[in-house]
N, C-alpha and C positions, 0 to 999 in steps of 0.2 A: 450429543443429542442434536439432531437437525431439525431448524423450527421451519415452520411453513408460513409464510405470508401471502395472503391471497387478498382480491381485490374485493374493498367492502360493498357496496349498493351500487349498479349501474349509473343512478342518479350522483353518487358521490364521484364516478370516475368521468362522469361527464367532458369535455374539450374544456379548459377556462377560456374567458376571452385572448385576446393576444396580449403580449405583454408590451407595456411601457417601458418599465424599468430594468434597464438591463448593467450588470456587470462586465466590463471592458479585462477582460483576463489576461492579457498578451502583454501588454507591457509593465504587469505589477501594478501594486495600487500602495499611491503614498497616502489617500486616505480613505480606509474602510468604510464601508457602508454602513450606516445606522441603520439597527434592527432592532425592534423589538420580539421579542420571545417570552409570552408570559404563562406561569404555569396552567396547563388543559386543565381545563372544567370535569370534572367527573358526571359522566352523563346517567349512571344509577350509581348506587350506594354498598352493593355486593361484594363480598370481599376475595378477592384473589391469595394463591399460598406468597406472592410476591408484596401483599399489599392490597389497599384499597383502591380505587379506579385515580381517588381524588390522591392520593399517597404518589400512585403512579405517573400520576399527571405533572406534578411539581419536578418530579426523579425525570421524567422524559423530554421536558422543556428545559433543563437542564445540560440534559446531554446533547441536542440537537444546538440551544448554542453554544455549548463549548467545541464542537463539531464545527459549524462556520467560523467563528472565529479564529479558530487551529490555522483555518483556509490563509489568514490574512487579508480578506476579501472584505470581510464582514466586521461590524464592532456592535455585540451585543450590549443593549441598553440594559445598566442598573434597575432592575425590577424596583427598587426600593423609588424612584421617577415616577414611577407610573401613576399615573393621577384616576385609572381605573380599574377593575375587580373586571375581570372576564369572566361571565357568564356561557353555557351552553351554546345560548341565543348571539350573542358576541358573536361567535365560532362563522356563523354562516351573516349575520349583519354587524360589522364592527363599526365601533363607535369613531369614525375615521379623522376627527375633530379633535378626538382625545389623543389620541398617538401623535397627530398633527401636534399638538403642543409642548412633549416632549423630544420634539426634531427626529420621529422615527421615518426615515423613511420605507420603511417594509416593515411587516409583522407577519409571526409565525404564527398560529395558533390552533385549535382543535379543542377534538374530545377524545375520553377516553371511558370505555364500558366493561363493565368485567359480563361474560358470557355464561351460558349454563352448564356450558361444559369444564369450568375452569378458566378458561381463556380470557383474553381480555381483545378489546376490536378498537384502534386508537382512528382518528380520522383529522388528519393533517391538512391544513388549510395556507396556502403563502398571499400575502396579499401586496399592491403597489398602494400605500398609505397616501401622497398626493396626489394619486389619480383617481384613489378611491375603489382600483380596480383588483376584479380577483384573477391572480395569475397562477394558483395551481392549486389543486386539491385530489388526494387520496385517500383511499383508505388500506386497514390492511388489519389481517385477523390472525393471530399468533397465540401460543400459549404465553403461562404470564408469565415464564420465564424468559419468554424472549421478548422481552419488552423492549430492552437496550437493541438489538436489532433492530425491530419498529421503530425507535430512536433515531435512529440511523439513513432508514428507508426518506422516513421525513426531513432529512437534514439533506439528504442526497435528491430528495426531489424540488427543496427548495435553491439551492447550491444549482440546480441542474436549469431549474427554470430561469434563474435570472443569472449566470452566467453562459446559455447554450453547451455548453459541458458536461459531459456524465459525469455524476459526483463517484466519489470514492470511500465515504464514510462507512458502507456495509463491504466492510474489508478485514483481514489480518495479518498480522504478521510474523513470520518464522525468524526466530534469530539465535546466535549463541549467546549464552549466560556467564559469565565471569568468574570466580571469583578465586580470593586466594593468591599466592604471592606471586610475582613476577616469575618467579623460574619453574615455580610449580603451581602453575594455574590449572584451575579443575573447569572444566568448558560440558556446558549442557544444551539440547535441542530445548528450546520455548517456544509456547506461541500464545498471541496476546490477539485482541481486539487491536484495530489499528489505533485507537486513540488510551491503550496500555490496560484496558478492563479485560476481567476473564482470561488472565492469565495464568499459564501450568505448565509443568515440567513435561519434555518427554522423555527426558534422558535421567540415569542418576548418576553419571558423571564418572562414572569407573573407566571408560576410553573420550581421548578427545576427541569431541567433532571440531568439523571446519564447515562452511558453506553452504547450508541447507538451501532448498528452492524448491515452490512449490511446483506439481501438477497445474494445467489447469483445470482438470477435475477437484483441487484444492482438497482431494482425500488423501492423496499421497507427497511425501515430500523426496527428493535426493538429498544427499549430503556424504561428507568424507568421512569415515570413520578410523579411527586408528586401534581400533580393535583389535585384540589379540597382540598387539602390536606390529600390526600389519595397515598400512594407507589402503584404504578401497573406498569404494563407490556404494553406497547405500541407498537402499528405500525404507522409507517409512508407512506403514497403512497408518492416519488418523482414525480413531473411532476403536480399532481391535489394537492398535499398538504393537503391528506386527513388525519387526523388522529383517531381512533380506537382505546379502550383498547381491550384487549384480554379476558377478561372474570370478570365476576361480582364474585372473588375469595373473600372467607370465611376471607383470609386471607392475611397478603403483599407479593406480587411477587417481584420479582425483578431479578438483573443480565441474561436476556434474550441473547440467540443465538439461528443461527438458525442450522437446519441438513446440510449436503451438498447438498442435493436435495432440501433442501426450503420448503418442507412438514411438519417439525416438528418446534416446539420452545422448547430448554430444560432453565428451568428458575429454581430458588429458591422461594417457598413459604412456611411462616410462621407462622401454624398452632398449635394453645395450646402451646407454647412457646417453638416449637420444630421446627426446619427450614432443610428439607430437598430440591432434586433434584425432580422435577419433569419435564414432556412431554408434547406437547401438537400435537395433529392432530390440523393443524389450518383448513382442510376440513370439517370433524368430529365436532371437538372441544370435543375431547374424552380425556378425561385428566387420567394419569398414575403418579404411586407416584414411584420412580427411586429409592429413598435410606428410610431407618427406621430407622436408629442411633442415639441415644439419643445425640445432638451437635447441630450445624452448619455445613451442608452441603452446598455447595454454588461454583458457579463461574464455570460452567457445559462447558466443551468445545466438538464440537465429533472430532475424527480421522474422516480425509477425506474421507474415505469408508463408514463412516458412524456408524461402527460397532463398537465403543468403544467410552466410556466418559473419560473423565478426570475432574477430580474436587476437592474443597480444601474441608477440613475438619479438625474439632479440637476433633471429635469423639477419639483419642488417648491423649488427655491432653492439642496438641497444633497444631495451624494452619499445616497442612502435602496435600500434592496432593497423591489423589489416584484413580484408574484406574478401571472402570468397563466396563461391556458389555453393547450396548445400551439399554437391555431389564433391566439394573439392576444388574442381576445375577455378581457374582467371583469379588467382591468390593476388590482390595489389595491397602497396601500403597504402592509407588513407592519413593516418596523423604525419605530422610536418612542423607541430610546434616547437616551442624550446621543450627542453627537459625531456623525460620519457614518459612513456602513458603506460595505463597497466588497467585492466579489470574493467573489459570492456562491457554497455550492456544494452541491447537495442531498445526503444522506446515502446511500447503496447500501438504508438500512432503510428510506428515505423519513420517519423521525421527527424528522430532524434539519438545520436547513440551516446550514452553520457557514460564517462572514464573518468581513473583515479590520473591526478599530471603531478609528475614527480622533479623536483627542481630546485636546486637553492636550499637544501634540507628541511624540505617543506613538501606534502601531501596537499594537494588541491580537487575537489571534483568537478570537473568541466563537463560542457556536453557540445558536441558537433553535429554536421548533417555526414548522412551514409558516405557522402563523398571524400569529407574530411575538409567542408566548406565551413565556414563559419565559425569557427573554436573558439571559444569562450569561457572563462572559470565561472562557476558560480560561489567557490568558498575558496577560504585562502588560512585553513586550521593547523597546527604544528603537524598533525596528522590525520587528514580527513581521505577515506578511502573508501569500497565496496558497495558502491550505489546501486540502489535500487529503487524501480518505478513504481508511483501510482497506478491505480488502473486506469485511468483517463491518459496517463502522461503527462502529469502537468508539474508534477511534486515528486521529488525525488527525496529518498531515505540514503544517510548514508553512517558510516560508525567516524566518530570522531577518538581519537588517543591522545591523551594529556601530557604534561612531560612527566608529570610523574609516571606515568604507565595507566591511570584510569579510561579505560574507555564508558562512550556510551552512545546513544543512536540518535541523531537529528536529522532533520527535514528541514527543505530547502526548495521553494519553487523555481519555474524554469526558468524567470527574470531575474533570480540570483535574491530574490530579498524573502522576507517572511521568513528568518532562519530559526527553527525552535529546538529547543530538545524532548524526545519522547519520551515518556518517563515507563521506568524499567526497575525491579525490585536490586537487583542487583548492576553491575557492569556488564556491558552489550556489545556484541560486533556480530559482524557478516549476517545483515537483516536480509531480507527478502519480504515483498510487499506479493498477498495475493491477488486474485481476478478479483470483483466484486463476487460475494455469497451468491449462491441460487437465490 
C-alpha cells in the first residue's frame, strides 16, 4: 500500500526562525544530545481503524525517539522526568521552564487528529529548549495506517534540522533471512522498515538468493537467484510480486545493482572461466562487457552521477578495488591497504566508497575516498562484510557472522562509533538500505 504525506496548513509549513542549536555530525558524538519527546496531544477524540489520535500519539513519540536515538546523536529523556502533561496548546507555546528543569535541551512535540475520511493529520513541532526558540515544524496527512511513516517524516525533520543532514528514517530495507543449519541454510528476499517494523517475506525459500538491491524507484528490487538451480540475475516488482530473470545469459550472472537513474544493471558474468563487469539496458536489453582481465571481476557499484564504477578485482594477484569510467574506459586500482578489499560500494554523497578489508582472519568494513585517500576501518568483527548506505550517507549497514555461523545486521556511522545491531526475526545478511520513501 503506498501512503501519501502531504503538507498540513500553509501556516504550519511556515520558515521557523534560524536555528541555534545545532548537531556537530562529522566527528561522532561522545555525548548525545538531550531530548525530550513527549507523547502528542490528541487534537479531537475520533477514532481511527489504527487507534485513537491520543492511542497514536503515545505509539508516534515513540517511534520518532527511538528513531534519533538509533542516530547516536540524540539521548531521549525518560518520559517518566518529565515534570509536565503536554497539552494541544504546549504544541505551539511550550512551557520552556519546565523542560529546562529536566536538562532537555530540544523537545519534539505535536498533535495528532484523526480526519473525516479515516485519516489521521499529525503536526510535528522541534524546538531549541534554552533559546526557547522554534526550529521546525510540519505537518503531514496520511491514512491511519501510515502513521509509523509520519513517524518517521517527523524524526527526519527534526534529525535534519539540527544536524543540517537529510535524515534517513522514512527508509527500508531489503535483506536475506537465514535460517537453518550451516550446510543447508534456507535463505529468503525480506524487507522491513529501517528501524525493523513492518516486516515480510518475499521469497518462500525454495531457491537461494544472494544480494538483493533496491531500484531507486524502490518498486523493484535485483538480486541472485539460484533457481532452478541455475545463478542468474533477478527482478523483483514490490507491490504485484512479480518476479523476472534478466536475460537467458550464456553464462552465471550475479552480484546485480542498479545505475542511479534505474536505466542500467551492472552485474558480473561468467564466461569460459573468465568473470568480468558487465551493463545492461534493461530498455534495450543491449548488453556491454565493462572489463577484459584475465581474473575475477566482480561486485560493480556506480558513483551517484553515474559516471564512474567501482569494483573488486584479483586481476593483480589478490582481491583489490578499482575505479573505472562507466563506459569501461581508465580501469585504476584505488585500494593500497594491508590485506585484500572486497564488496565495494559508492556513497549516495559520492565522497565515500566503503568495503569489506580482509586480513589477519578477520572481516572488517572500512570506507575510503574515490581515490583510495584516506582508508580507514570503521569495525573490526570476526566477520563483518556487505555494506550498505544510508540515504544521507552517513550510516552504513553491514551483516556481521559469529563464529558460531549466526549472522545478523548492524549499523555503524562514518566516525566508526554508534555501532548497533538491527533487530531481524531471524538471521540476516546481504542488507541493502533504500532511497528515502516518496
Amino acid at each position: 500500500m503506498r501512503i501519501l504525506l502531504a503538507p498540513l496548513l500553509a501556516a504550519l509549513a511556515a520558515t521557523p526562525a534560524a536555528a541555534q542549536l545545532r548537531v556537530d555530525i562529522n566527528s561522532g558524538i561522545a555525548q548525545p544530545l538531550p531530548i525530550a519527546v513527549p507523547a502528542f496531544p490528541a487534537a479531537n477524540d475520533a477514532a481511527t481503524d489504527a487507534g485513537t489520535p491520543a492511542e497514536l500519539g503515545a505509539r508516534i513519540a515513540a517511534v520518532i525517539a527511538a528513531d534519533l536515538k538509533s542516530s547516536g546523536l540524540f539521548r531521549p529523556l525518560d518520559p517518566a522526568a518529565f515534570t509536565t502533561v503536554v497539552g494541544v496548546a504546549d504544541t505551539v507555546r511550550p512551557q520552556f521552564d519546565a523542560w529546562r528543569t529536566v536538562a532537555a535541551q530540544a523537545l519534539v512535540t505535536g498533535t495528532v487528529s484523526a480526519n473525516p475520511d479515516g485519516g489521521i493529520t499529525l503536526a510535528c513541532y522541534g524546538y531549541d529548549v534554552f533559546a526557547g526558540q522554534e526550529l521546525a515544524r510540519q505537518g503531514f496527512v496520511t491514512t491511519a495506517a501510515g502513521w509509523r511513516r509520519a513517524a518517521h517524516k517527523c524524526a527526519d525533520l527534526v534529525y535534519s534540522r539540527l544536524t543540517g543532514e537529510s535524515g534517513y528514517f522514512d527508509s527500508r530495507i531489503v535483506y536475506v533471512s537465514e535460517t537453518g543449519a550451516r550446510t543447508k541454510r534456507i535463505k529468503r528476499l525480506a524487507v522491513m522498515d529501517q528501524d525493523g517494523a513492518n516486516h515480510r517475506f518475499l521469497t518462500a525459500g525454495q531457491a537461494l538468493v544472494l544480494t538483493p538491491r533496491f531500484a531507486p524507484n524502490q518498486q523493484t528490487i535485483t538480486y541472485m537467484s539460484f533457481e532452478a538451480n541455475r545463478p542468474r540475475v533477478w527482478l523483483y516488482t514490490l507491490g504485484s510480486g512479480r518476479q523476472a530473470a534478466i536475460g537467458e545469459f550464456a553464462g552465471m550472472s550475479f552480484a546485480p545493482r542498479f545505475s542511479p537513474d534505474g536505466t542500467t544493471l551492472v552485474f558480473s558474468m561468467s564466461v569460459g572461466g573468465n568473470t568480468d563487469v558487465y551493463k545492461l539496458n534493461l530498455a534495450s536489453r543491449a548488453l556491454t562487457r565493462l572489463t577484459t582481465q584475465p581474473g575475477i571481476d566482480t561486485s560493480p557499484s556506480f558513483s551517484p552521477d553515474g559516471s564512474r564504477i567501482v569494483f573488486e578485482s584479483d586481476r593483480g594477484g589478490s582481491q583489490q578495488l578499482y575505479v573505472m569510467a562507466a563506459d569501461g574506459s581508465g580501469q585504476n586500482r584505488v585500494s593500497f591497504g594491508e590485506g585484500r578489499s572486497a564488496s565495494p560500494v559508492w556513497s549516495p554523497r559520492g565522497d565515500l566508497i566503503a568495503f569489506t578489508r580482509i586480513g589477519g582472519g578477520r572481516f572488517g568494513i572500512g570506507v575510503m575516498r574515490p581515490d583510495g585517500s584516506g582508508e580507514r576501518l570503521l569495525t573490526n568483527g570476526y566477520q563483518d562484510e556487505g555494506a550498505t548506505w544510508s540515504p544521507n550517507g552517513r550510516v552504513i549497514l553491514f551483516q556481521r557472522t559469529m563464529r558460531g555461523g549466526r549472522t545478523d545486521l548492524r549499523s555503524v556511522d562514518v566516525s566508526g562509533q554508534n555501532e548497533r545491531q538491527v533487530p531481524t526475526p531471524l538471521d540476516g545478511s546481504d542488507p541493502a538500505w533504500s532511497p528515502l520513501l516518496p
